[in-house]
LOZA-513034 format. One record per residue (C-alpha): residue number from 1; residue in one letter; x, y, z. Coordinates in pm, whole numbers, plus 50000, padded with zeros to 5 digits. Each point is the difference from the previous one (the first is absolute). Layout:
BEGIN
+-----+------+-------+-------+-------+
! pos ! code !    c1 !    c2 !    c3 !
+-----+------+-------+-------+-------+
! NUM !    A !     X !     Y !     Z !
...
+-----+------+-------+-------+-------+
***
This chain:
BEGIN
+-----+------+-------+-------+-------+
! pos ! code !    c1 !    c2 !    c3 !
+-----+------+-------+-------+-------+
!   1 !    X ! 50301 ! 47289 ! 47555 !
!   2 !    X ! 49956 ! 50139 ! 49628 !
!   3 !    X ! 49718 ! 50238 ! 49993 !
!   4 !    X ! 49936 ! 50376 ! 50152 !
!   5 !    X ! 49638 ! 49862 ! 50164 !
!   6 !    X ! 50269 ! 49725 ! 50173 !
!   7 !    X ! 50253 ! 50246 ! 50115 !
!   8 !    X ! 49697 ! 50202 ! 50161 !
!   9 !    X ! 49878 ! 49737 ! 50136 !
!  10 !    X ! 50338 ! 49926 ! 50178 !
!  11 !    X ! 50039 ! 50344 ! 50081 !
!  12 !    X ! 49749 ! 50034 ! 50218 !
!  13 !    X ! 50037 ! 49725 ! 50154 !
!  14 !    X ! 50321 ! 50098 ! 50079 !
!  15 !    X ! 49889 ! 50254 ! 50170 !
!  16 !    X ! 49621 ! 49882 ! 50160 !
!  17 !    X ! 50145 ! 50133 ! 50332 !
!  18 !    X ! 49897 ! 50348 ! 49859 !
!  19 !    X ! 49705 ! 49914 ! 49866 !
!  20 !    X ! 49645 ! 50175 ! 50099 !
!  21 !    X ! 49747 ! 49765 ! 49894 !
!  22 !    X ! 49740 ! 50185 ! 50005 !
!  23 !    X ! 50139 ! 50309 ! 49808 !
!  24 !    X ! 50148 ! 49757 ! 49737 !
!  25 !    X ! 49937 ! 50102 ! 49624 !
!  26 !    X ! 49983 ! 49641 ! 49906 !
!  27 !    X ! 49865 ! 50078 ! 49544 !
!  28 !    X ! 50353 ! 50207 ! 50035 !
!  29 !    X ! 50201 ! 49894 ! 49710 !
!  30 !    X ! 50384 ! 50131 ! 49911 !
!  31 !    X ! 49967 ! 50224 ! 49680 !
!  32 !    X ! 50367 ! 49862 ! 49861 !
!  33 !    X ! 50252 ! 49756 ! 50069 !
!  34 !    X ! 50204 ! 50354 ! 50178 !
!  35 !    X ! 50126 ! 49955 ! 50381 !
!  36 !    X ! 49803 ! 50309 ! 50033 !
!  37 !    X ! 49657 ! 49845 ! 49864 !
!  38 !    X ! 50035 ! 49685 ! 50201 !
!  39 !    X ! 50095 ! 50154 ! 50296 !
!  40 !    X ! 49678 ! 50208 ! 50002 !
!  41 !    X ! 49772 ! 49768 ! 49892 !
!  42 !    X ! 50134 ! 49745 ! 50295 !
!  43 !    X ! 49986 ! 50298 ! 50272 !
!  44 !    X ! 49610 ! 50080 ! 49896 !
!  45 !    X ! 49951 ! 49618 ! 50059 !
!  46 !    X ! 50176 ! 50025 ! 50369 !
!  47 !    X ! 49780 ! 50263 ! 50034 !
!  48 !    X ! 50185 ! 50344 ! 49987 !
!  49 !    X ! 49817 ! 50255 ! 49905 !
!  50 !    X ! 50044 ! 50189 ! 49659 !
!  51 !    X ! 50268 ! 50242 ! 50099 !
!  52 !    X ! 50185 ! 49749 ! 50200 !
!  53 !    X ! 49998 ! 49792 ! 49735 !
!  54 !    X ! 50157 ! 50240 ! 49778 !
!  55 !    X ! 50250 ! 50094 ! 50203 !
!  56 !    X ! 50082 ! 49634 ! 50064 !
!  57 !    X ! 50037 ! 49945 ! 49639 !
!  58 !    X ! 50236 ! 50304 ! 49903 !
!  59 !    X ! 50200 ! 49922 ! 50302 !
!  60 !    X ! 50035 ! 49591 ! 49838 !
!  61 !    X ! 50047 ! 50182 ! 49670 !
!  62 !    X ! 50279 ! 50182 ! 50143 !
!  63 !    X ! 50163 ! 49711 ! 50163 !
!  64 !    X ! 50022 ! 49775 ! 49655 !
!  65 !    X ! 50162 ! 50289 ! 49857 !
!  66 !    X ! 50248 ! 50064 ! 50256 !
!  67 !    X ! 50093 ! 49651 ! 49994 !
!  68 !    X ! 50055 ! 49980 ! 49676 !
!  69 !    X ! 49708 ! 49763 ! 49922 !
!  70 !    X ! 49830 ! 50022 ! 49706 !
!  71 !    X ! 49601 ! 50032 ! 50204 !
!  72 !    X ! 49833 ! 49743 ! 49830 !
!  73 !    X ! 49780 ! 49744 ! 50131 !
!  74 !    X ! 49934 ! 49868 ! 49686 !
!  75 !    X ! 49957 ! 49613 ! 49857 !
!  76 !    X ! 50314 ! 50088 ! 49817 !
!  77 !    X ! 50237 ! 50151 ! 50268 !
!  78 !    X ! 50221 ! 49812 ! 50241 !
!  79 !    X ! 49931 ! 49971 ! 50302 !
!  80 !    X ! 50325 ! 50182 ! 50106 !
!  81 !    X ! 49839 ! 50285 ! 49831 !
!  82 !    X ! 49725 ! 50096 ! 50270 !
!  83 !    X ! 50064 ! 50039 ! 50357 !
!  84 !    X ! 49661 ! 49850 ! 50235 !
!  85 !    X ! 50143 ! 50123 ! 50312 !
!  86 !    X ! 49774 ! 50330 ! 50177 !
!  87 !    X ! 50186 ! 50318 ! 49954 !
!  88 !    X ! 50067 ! 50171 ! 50304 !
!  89 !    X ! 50271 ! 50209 ! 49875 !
!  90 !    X ! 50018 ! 50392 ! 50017 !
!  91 !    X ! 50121 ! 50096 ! 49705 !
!  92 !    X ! 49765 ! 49765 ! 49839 !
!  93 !    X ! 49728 ! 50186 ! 50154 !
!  94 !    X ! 50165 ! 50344 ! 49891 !
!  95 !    X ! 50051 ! 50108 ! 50339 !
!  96 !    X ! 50344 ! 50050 ! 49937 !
!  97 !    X ! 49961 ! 50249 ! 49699 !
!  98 !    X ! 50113 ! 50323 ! 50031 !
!  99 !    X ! 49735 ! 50305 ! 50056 !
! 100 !    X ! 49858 ! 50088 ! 49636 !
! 101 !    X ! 49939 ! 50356 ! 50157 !
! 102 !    X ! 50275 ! 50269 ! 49953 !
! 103 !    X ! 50032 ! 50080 ! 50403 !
! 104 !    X ! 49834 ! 49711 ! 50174 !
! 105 !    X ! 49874 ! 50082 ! 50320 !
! 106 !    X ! 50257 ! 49873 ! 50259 !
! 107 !    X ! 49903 ! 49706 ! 50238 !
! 108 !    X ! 49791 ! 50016 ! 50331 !
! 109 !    X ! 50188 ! 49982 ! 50333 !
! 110 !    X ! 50112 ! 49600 ! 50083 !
! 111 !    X ! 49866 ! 49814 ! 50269 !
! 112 !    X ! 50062 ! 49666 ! 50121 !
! 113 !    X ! 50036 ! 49716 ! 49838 !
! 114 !    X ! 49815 ! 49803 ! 50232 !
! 115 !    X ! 49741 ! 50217 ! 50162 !
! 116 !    X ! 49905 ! 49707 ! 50204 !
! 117 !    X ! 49617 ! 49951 ! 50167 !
! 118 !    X ! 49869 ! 50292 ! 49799 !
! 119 !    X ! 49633 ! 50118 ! 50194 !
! 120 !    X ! 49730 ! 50156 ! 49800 !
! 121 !    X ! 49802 ! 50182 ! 50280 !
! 122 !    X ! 49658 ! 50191 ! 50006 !
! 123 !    X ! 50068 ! 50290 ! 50237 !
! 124 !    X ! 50284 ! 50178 ! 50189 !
! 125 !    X ! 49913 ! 49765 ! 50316 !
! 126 !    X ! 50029 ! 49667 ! 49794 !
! 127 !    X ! 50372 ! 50199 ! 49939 !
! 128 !    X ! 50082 ! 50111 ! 50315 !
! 129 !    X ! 49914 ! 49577 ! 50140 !
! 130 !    X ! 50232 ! 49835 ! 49706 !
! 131 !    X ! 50251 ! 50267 ! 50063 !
! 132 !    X ! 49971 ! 49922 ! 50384 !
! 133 !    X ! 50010 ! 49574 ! 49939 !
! 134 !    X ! 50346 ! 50075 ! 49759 !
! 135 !    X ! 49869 ! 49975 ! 49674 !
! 136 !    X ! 50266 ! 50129 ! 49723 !
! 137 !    X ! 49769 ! 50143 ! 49728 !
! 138 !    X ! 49696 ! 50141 ! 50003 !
! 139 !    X ! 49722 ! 50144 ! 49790 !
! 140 !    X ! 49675 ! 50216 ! 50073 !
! 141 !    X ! 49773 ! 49940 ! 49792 !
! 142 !    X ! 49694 ! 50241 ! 50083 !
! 143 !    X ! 49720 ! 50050 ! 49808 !
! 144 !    X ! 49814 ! 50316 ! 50046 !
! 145 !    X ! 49882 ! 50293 ! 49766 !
! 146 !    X ! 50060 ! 50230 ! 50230 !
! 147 !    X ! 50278 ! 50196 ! 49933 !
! 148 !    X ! 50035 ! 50166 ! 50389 !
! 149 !    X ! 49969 ! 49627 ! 50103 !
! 150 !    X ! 50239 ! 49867 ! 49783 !
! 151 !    X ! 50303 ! 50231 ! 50109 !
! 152 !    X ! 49863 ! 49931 ! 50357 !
! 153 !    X ! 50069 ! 49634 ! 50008 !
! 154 !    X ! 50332 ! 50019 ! 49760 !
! 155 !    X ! 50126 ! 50242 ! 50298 !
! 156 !    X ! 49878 ! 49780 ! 50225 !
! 157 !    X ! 50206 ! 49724 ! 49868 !
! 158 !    X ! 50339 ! 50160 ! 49923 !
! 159 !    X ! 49951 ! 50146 ! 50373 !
! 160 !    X ! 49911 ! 49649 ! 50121 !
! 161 !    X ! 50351 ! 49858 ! 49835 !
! 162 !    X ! 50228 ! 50230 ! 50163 !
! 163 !    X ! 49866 ! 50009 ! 50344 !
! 164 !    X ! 50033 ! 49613 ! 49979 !
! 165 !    X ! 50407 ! 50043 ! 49880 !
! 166 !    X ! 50058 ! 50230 ! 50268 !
! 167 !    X ! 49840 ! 49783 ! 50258 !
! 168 !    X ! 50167 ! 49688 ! 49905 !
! 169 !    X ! 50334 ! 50163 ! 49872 !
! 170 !    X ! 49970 ! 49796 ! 49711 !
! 171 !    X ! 50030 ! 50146 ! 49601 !
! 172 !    X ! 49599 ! 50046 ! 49922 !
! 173 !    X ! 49767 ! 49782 ! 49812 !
! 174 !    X ! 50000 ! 50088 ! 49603 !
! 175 !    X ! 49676 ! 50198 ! 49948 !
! 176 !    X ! 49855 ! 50041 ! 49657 !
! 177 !    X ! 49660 ! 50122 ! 49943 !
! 178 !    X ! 49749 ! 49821 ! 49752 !
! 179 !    X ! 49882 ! 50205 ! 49732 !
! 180 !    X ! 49990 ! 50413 ! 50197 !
! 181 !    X ! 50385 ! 50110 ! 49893 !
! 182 !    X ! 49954 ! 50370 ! 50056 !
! 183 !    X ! 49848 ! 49904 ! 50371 !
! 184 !    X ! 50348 ! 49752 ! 50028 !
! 185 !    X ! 50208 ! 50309 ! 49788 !
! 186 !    X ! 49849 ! 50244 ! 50306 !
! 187 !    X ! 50025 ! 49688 ! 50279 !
! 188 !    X ! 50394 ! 49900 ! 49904 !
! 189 !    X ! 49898 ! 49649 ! 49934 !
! 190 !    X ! 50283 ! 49754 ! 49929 !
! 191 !    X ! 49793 ! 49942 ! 49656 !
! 192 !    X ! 49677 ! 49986 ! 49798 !
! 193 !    X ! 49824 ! 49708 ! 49837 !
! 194 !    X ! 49824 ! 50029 ! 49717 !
! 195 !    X ! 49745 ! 49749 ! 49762 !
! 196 !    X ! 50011 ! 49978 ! 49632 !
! 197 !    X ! 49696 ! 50204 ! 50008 !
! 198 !    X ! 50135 ! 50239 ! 50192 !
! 199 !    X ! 50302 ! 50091 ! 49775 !
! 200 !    X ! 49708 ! 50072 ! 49733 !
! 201 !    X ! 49862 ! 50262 ! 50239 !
! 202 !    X ! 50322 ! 50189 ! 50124 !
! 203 !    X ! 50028 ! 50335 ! 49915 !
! 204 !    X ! 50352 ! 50070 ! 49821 !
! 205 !    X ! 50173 ! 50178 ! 50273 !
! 206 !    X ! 49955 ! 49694 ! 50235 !
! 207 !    X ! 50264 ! 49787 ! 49896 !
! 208 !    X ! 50255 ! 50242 ! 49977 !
! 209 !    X ! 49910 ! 50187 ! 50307 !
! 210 !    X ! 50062 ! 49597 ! 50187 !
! 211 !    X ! 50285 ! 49969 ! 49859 !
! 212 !    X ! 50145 ! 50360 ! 50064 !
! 213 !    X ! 49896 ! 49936 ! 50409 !
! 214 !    X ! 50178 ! 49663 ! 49995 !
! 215 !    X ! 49669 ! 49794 ! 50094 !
! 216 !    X ! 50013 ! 49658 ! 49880 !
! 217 !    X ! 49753 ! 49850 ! 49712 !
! 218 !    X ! 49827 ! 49669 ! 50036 !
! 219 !    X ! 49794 ! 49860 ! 49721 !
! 220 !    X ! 49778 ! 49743 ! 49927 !
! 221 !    X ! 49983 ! 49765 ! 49770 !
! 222 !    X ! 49761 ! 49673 ! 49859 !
! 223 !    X ! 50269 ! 49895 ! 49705 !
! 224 !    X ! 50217 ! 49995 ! 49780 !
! 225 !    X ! 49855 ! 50331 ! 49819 !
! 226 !    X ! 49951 ! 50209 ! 50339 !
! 227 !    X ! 50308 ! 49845 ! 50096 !
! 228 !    X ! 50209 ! 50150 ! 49709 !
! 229 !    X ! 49842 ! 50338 ! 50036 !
! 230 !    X ! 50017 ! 50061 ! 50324 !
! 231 !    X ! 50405 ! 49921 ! 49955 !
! 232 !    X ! 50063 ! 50252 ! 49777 !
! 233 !    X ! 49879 ! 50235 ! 50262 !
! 234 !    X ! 50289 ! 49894 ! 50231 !
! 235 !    X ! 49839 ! 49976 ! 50308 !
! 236 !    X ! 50143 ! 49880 ! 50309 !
! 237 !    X ! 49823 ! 49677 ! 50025 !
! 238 !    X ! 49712 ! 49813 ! 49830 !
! 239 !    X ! 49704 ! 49812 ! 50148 !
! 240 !    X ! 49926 ! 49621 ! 49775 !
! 241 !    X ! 49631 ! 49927 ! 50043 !
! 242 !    X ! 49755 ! 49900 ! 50096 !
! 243 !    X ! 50172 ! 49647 ! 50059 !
! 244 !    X ! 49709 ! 49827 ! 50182 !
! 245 !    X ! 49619 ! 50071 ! 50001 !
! 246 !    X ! 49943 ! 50312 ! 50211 !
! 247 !    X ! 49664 ! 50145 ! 50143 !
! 248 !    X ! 50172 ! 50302 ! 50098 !
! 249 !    X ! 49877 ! 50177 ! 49642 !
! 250 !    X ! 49871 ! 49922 ! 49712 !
! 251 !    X ! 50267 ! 49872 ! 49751 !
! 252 !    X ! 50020 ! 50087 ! 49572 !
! 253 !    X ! 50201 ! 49688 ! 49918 !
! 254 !    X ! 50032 ! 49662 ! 50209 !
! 255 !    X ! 50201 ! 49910 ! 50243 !
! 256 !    X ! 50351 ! 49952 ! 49872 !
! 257 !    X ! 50101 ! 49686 ! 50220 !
! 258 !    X ! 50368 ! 49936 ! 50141 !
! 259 !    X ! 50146 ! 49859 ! 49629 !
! 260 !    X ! 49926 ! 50340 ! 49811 !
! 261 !    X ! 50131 ! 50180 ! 50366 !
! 262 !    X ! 50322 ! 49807 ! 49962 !
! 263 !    X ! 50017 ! 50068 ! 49603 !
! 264 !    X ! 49959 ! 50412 ! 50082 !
! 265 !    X ! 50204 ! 49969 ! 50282 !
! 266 !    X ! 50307 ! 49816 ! 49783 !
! 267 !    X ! 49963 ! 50292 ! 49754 !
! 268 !    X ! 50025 ! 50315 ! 50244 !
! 269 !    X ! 50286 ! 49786 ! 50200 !
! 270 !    X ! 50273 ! 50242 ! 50046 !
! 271 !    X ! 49853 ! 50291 ! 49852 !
! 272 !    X ! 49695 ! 50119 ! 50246 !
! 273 !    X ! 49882 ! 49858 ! 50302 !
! 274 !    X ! 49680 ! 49836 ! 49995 !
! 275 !    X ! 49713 ! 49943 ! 50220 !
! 276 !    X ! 49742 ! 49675 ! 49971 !
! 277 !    X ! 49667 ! 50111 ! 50101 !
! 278 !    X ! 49627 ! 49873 ! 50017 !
! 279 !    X ! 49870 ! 49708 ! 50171 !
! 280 !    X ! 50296 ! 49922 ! 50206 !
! 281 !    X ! 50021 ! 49851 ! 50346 !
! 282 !    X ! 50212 ! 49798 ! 50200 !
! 283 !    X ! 49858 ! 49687 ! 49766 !
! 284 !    X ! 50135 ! 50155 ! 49705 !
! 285 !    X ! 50309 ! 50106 ! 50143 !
! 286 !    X ! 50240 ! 49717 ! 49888 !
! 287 !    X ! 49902 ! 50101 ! 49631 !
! 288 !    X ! 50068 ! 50335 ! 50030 !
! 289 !    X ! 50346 ! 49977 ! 50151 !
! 290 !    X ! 50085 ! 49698 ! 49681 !
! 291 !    X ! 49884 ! 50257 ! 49732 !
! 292 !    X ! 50291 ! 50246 ! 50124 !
! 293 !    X ! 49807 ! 50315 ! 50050 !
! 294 !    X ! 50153 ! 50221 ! 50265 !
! 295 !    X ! 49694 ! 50096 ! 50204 !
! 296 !    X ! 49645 ! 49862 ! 50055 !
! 297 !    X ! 49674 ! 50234 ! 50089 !
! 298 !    X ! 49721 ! 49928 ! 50201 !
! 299 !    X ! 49706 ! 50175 ! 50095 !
! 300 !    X ! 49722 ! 49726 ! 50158 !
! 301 !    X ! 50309 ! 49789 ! 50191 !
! 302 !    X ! 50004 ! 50244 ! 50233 !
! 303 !    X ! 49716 ! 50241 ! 49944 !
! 304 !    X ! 49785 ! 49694 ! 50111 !
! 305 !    X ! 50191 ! 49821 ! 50180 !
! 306 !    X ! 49907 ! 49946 ! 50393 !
! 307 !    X ! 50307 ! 50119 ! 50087 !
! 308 !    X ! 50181 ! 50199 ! 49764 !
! 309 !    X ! 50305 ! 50089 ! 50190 !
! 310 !    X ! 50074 ! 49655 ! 50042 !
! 311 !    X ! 49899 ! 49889 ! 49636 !
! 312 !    X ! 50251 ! 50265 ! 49868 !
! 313 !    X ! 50274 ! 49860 ! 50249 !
! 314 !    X ! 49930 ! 49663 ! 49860 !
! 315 !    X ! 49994 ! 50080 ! 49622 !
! 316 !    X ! 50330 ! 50212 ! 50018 !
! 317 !    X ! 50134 ! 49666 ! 50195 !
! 318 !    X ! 49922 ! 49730 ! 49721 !
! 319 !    X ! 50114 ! 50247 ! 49735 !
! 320 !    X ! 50296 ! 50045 ! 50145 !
! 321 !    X ! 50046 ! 49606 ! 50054 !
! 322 !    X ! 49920 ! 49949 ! 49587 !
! 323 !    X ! 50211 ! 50231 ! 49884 !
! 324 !    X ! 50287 ! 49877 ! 50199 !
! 325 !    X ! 49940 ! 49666 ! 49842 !
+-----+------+-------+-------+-------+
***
């Protein structure tokens, strides 16, 4: 193999397990012989998106530097000189940088590393029946514009927690709330989850105010680029999605698939634990667990299931069988 178009070709070969056909930029075309040009060119043709891409590049970039290689994939260069392997590294990524501000902002409160069967719920009585059946984590996800109705159900769901514990005698589920943080600020919520789009909307107080009351942060992310964002946040935990096709809401990029789950899930390892989500059901399971995520959400597993007590019971059971394998 002598030529850049050869060592592209290879490359994504290589790595066809990530590949999303149907997103593929297949005219893409490395500007230079540079690690950093081939690298790009070969994640547009896998199917990344543009900012993925990018940071998939300066994170190969960085690699051939810090091994001493001399990041050329051209006709000319040994072999020895470029490195095909995926990087999965976090300094690679730049995740291990220090702050650029002058007084970064400290990190959120730690959860879990393994939040386990992690619920996303519609109301306070989809809570209160996952709390009952033993399920570990928990989210309400309520949609309503009604401000009076909002705080009503968030109430209604931190209530719904504790009167379970208390019950039971057991420590209570983890609550976060989706999206309403000053309803889950005023509820004392075990945490908040936010979107990407969300973080665009918050006000500037919200953060800090989180962070002051000790709630957790959960964020999601659909990449590499989210991914990397959402890090230097330091949240508690980040969701990887969507990893299979989901009818649940309508999706800005594809479905990520377990190979791209496994590649984010290799780069947060050890640094902040992460939560597969989208698409997932017992089928899917097996995947999940391989990829090394911590945690796995569901919504439709149990929200439709004809008996979601027992669905829960059974989900918790064969995650706890995979990850003990």
């Amino acid at each position: 193999m002598n030529t850049t178009p050869e060592r592209l070709h290879d490359l994504v070969q290589r790595h066809a397990a990530l590949a999303l056909p149907d997103q593929a930029d297949r005219l893409a075309e490395p500007a230079s012989a540079s690690a950093n040009d081939l690298a790009y060119a070969a994640a547009r043709r896998l199917g990344f998106i543009e900012p993925d891409a990018a940071a998939i590049a300066r994170a190969w970039q960085r690699r051939s530097e810090r091994e001493g290689r001399l990041a050329s994939a051209s006709a000319s260069a040994p072999a020895s000189d470029w490195n095909p392997n995926w990087p999965t590294e976090a300094q690679d990524f730049g995740l291990l940088d220090p702050p650029t501000e002058a007084a970064p902002a400290p990190p959120f409160a730690p959860c879990p590393a393994e939040l386990g069967l992690y619920a996303v719920l519609p109301s306070a009585a989809w809570v209160q029946r996952m709390a009952q059946a033993g399920v570990p984590t928990l989210q309400l996800r309520f949609k309503s514009g009604h401000a009076a109705a909002v705080r009503a159900e968030v109430q209604a769901a931190a209530a719904a927690v504790q009167a379970v514990a208390s019950a039971s005698g057991q420590p209570p589920s983890r609550l976060f709330i989706n999206d309403h943080w000053q309803a889950a600020l005023e509820a004392g919520a075990y945490g908040v989850h936010l979107g990407q789009e969300d973080l665009d909307t918050l006000p500037p107080d919200a953060l800090p105010a989180l962070r002051r009351a000790g709630l957790r942060l959960g964020l999601s992310t659909h990449g590499y680029a989210e991914l990397l964002r959402a890090a230097r946040l330091r949240p508690s935990y980040l969701a990887l999605g969507a990893v299979y096709p989901t009818t649940l809401k309508a999706m800005a990029t594809a479905p990520q698939g377990s190979a791209r789950l496994h590649a984010y899930a290799q780069l947060l390892r050890g640094l902040l634990p992460s939560v597969a989500i989208g698409g997932i059901g017992p089928e899917q399971l097996p995947a999940v667990a391989a990829s090394g995520v911590g945690s796995f959400a569901v919504v439709r597993a149990l929200t439709s299931a004809a008996e979601p007590e027992a669905a829960a019971r059974a989900l918790m059971q064969r995650w706890a069988q995979l990850r003990a394998a």
